[in-house]
N, C-alpha and C positions, 0 to 999 in steps of 0.2 A: 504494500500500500504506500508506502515510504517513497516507493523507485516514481509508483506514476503521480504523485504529488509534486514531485521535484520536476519531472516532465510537464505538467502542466504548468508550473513557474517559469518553468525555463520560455516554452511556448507565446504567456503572457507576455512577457517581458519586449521592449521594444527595442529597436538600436537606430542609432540617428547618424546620419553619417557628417562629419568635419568637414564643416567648412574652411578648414585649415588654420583657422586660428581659436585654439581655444578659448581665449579672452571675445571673441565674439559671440561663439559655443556658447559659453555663460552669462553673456546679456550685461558685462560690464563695457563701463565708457569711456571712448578712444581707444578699443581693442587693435588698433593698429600702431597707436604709439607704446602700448603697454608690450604687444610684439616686439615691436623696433628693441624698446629698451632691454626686453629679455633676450634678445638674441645679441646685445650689444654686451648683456650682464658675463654670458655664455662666453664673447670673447675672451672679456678679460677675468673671467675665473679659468680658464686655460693657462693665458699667460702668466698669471697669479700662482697656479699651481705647480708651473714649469719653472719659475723663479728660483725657483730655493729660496729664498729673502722667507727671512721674518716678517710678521705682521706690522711690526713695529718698525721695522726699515720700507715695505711698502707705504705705509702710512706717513711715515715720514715725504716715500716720492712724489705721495697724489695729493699732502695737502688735507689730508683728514684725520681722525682720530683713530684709534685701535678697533674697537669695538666696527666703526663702516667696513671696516677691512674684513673684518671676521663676516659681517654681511654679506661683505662680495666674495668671500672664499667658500661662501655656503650659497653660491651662485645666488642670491637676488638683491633685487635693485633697490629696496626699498623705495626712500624719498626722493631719491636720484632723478637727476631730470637728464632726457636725453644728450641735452646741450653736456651737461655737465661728463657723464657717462663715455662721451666722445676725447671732453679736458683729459679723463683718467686714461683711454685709450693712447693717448701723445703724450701724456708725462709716463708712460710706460715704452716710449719709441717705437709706437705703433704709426704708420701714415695712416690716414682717414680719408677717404675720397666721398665725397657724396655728390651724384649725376646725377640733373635735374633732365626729364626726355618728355615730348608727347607719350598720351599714351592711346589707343583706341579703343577701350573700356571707358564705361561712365565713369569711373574716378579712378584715382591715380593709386598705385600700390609702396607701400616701404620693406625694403628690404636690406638686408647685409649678406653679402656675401666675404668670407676670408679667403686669402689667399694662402 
């Protein structure tokens, strides 16, 4: 009785497919800047993690306290604004290119690609 009850949940249940951005998935606002910045977060917790540097010597590089750093080593962005997010990207000697293009969709997309 157990097996066909779980089959019948299983059944119910619905699945929705990605719109590829989860932050839009969940109906919060600017789901494309909360993208940008997590995939900008994602850079520099790589190069963060590739360091070897202490918390306290990165923190020292970007101009913040200990604790942001721990934020960004646990990939997220908090209060971080993208503007800023980009500062920490170049005080790590990272270049940052951002290409403005037509697009032919109703609106325009953000993206990061690393090299």
């Amino acid at each position: 009785m157990k097996i066909k009850a779980e089959k019948a949940r299983v059944r119910a249940s619905r699945v929705t497919e990605s719109s590829g951005n989860v932050f839009a998935d969940l109906g919060l606002p600017n789901p494309e800047q909360e993208m940008l910045k997590a995939r900008l977060t994602l850079q520099i917790h790589s190069i963060l993690k590739d360091s070897g540097m202490t918390q306290v010597e990165i923190a020292r590089i970007l101009g913040v306290q200990q604790p942001q750093v721990s934020l960004l080593m646990r990939n997220r962005a908090g209060s971080f604004s993208v503007g800023r997010l980009i500062e920490f990207l170049t005080a790590l000697r990272q270049d940052v290119e951002i290409t403005v293009r037509p697009t032919r969709k109703e609106h325009g997309t953000l993206s990061v690609i690393s090299a």
